[in-house]
C-alpha positions in Angstrom: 0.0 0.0 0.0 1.3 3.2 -0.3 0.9 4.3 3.1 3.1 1.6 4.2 6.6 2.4 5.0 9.5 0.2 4.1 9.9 -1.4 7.4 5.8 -3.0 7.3 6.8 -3.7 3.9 9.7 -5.8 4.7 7.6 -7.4 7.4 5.2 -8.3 5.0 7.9 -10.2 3.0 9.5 -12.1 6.1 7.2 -14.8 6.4 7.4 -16.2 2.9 11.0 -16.3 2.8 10.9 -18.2 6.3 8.0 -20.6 4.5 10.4 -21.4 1.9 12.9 -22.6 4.2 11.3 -24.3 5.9 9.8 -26.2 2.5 13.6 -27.1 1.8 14.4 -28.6 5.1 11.8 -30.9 4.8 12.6 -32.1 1.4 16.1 -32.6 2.8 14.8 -34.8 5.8 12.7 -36.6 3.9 15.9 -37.6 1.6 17.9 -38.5 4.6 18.8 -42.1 5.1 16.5 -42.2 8.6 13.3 -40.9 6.7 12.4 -44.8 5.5 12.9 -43.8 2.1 14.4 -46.7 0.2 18.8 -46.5 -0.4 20.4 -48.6 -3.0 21.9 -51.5 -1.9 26.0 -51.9 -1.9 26.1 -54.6 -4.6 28.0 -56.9 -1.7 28.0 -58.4 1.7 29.2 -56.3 4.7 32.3 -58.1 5.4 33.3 -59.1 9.0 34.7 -57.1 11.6 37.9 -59.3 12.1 38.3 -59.6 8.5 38.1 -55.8 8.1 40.8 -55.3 11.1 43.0 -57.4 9.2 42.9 -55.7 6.0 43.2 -52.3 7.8 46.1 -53.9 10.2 50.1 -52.9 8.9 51.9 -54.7 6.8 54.4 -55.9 9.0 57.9 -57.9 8.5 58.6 -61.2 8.1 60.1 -63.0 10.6 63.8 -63.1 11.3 63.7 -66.8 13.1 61.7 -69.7 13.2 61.0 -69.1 16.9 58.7 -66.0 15.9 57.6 -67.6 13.0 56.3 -70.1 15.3 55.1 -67.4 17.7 53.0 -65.4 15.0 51.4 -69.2 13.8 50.1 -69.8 17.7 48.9 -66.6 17.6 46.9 -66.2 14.6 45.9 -69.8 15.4 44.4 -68.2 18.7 42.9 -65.5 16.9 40.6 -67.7 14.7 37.6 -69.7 15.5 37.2 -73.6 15.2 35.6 -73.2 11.8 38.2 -71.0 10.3 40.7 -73.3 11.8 39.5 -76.0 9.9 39.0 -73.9 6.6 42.6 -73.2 6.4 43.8 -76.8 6.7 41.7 -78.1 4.3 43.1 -75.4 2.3 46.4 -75.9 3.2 46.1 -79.6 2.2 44.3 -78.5 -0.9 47.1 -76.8 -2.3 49.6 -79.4 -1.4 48.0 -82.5 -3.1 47.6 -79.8 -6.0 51.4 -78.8 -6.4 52.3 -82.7 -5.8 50.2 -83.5 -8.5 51.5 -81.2 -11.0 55.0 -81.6 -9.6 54.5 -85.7 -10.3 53.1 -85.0 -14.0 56.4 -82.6 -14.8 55.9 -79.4 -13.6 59.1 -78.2 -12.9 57.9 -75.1 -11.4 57.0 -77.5 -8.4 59.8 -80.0 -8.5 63.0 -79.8 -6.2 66.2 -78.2 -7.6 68.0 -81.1 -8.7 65.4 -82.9 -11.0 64.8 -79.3 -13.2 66.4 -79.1 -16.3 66.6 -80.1 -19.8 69.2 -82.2 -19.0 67.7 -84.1 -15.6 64.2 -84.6 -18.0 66.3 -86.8 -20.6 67.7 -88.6 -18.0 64.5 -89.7 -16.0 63.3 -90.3 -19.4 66.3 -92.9 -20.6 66.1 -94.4 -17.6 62.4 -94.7 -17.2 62.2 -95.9 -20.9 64.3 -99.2 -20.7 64.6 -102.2 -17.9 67.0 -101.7 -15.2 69.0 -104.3 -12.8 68.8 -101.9 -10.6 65.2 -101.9 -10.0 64.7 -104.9 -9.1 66.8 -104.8 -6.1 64.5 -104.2 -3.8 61.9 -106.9 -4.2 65.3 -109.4 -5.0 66.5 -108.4 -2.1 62.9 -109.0 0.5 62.7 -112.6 -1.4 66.6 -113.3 -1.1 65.8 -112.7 2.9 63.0 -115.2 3.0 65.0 -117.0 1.3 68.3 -117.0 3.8 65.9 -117.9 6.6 65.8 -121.7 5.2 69.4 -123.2 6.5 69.8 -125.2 3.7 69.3 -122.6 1.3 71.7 -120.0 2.9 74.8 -121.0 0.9 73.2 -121.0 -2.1 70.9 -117.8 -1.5 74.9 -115.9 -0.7 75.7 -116.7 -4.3 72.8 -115.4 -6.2 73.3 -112.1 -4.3 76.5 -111.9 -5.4 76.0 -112.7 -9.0 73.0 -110.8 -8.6 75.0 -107.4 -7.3 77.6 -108.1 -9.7 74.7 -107.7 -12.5 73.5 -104.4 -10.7 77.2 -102.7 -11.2 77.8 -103.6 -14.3 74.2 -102.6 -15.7 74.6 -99.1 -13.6 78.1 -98.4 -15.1 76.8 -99.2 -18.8 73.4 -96.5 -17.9 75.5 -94.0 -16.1 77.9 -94.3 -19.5 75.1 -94.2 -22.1 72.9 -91.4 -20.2 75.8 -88.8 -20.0 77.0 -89.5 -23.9 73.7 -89.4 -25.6 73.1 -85.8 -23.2 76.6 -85.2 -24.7 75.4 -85.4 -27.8 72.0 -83.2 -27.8 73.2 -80.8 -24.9 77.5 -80.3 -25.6 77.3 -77.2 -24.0 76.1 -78.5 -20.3 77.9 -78.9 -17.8 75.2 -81.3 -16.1 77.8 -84.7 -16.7 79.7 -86.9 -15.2 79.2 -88.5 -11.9 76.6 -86.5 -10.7 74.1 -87.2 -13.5 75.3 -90.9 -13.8 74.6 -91.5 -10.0 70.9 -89.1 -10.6 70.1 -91.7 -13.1 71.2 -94.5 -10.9 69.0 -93.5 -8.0 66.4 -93.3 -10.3 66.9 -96.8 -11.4 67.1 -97.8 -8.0 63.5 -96.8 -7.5 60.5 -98.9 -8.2 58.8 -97.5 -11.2 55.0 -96.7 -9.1 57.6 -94.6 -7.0 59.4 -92.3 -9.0 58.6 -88.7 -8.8 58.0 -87.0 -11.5 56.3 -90.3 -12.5 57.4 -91.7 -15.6 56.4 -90.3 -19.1 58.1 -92.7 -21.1 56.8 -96.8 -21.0 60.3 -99.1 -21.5 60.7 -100.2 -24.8 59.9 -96.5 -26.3 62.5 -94.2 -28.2 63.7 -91.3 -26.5 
C-alpha cells in the first residue's frame, strides 16, 4: 500500500521467505537415510569385523627366526575360530595334493632343484624308458631274505646275491655311461655330466617305477 513504510513492507515479506525454508528442510529430511525412504543397496555383503581389522592392520615384516615364526602361527591360530581353523587346513592340504600333483606329471615349477632341467628330464626319461637291474633290487633283495631264513638254502641264497650285485654294477656303469653320452650329444654345452648325473640316473633306477617322482612319461621299450 502506499501508506506503508518500508519497514511494514519488509515485514510483509519475512514470512514467505521463512516458508520457503522451511519447505527445503523438509525435502532434505525426507531424503535422509533415517526418513524410511528406500537407499540402494551396496552390490555386496558387509564383510566381518575381524576380516576388516585385518585388511586395515600394517603390513608388517617377516620374521627373522623360526622361533617368531612359530610365535605369530600360535597366535593367529588363537585369533581364529574352530571353523576357520579348519577352513585353512583343508586349504592348506588342498594346495599341497595340487602342487604334488602337478609336480609328479612334470611341472618343474613345483619340483626340487635337482630334477629341473633339460638335462635331468632326458635322464629320467632314458632311464624310465628301458629295464634296469637296478630296479629290481628291492623286491630281489625282500625274497633273497625269505629265502636265507631256510638253513639249507643260505649258501646258495649268498651266491645269487652276489651274482646278482655283480649284475646291478655292471648294468649301472653301462646306464651311467650311455645317459651322460647321448646328453653329450643333444646338450655339448652343459655342464650337467659326469658323476653327478650318472649317480641321478642311478637313484632313479634304484626306484621302483610306481615310486618315482615325477612319475614316468616314457613306458620301456619307447625311443627317446
Amino acid at each position: 500500500m502506499p501508506w506503508k513504510s518500508d519497514a511494514d513492507k519488509n515485514a510483509d515479506d519475512a514470512p514467505e521467505e521463512t516458508t520457503a525454508a522451511e519447505t527445503t528442510a523438509a525435502e532434505t529430511a525426507d531424503k535422509s537415510p533415517g526418513s524410511g525412504a528406500t537407499t540402494p543397496g551396496k552390490g555386496r555383503p558387509t564383510p566381518k569385523r575381524r576380516d576388516a581389522e585385518r585388511k586395515r592392520a600394517p603390513m608388517t615384516a617377516p620374521p627373522a627366526t623360526r622361533a617368531e615364526a612359530r610365535a605369530r602361527k600360535k597366535s593367529l591360530r588363537a585369533s581364529m575360530t574352530k571353523a576357520e581353523r579348519k577352513e585353512v587346513s583343508a586349504e592348506r592340504k588342498r594346495v599341497r595334493l595340487d602342487q604334488r600333483e602337478k609336480m609328479m606329471s612334470g611341472d618343474e615349477k613345483y619340483m626340487v632343484a635337482r630334477d629341473r632341467g633339460p638335462v635331468r628330464k632326458m635322464a629320467r626319461d632314458i632311464v624310465d624308458s628301458r629295464r634296469n637291474f637296478a630296479g629290481l633290487f628291492l623286491p630281489f633283495a625282500i625274497f633273497l631274505l625269505v629265502v636265507l631264513m631256510v638253513p639249507n638254502l643260505a649258501v646258495i641264497g649268498n651266491l645269487v646275491l652276489l651274482v646278482f650285485v655283480l649284475f646291478v654294477i655292471i648294468d649301472s656303469l653301462y646306464l651311467g655311461r650311455m645317459v651322460n653320452r647321448r646328453v653329450r650329444e643333444r646338450y655339448p654345452e652343459t655342464s650337467d655330466t659326469g658323476f653327478r648325473l650318472g649317480w641321478y640316473s642311478f637313484t632313479r633306477a634304484m626306484q621302483l617305477r610306481m615310486m618315482r617322482a615325477p612319475r614316468p612319461q616314457y613306458k620301456p621299450g619307447d625311443k627317446v
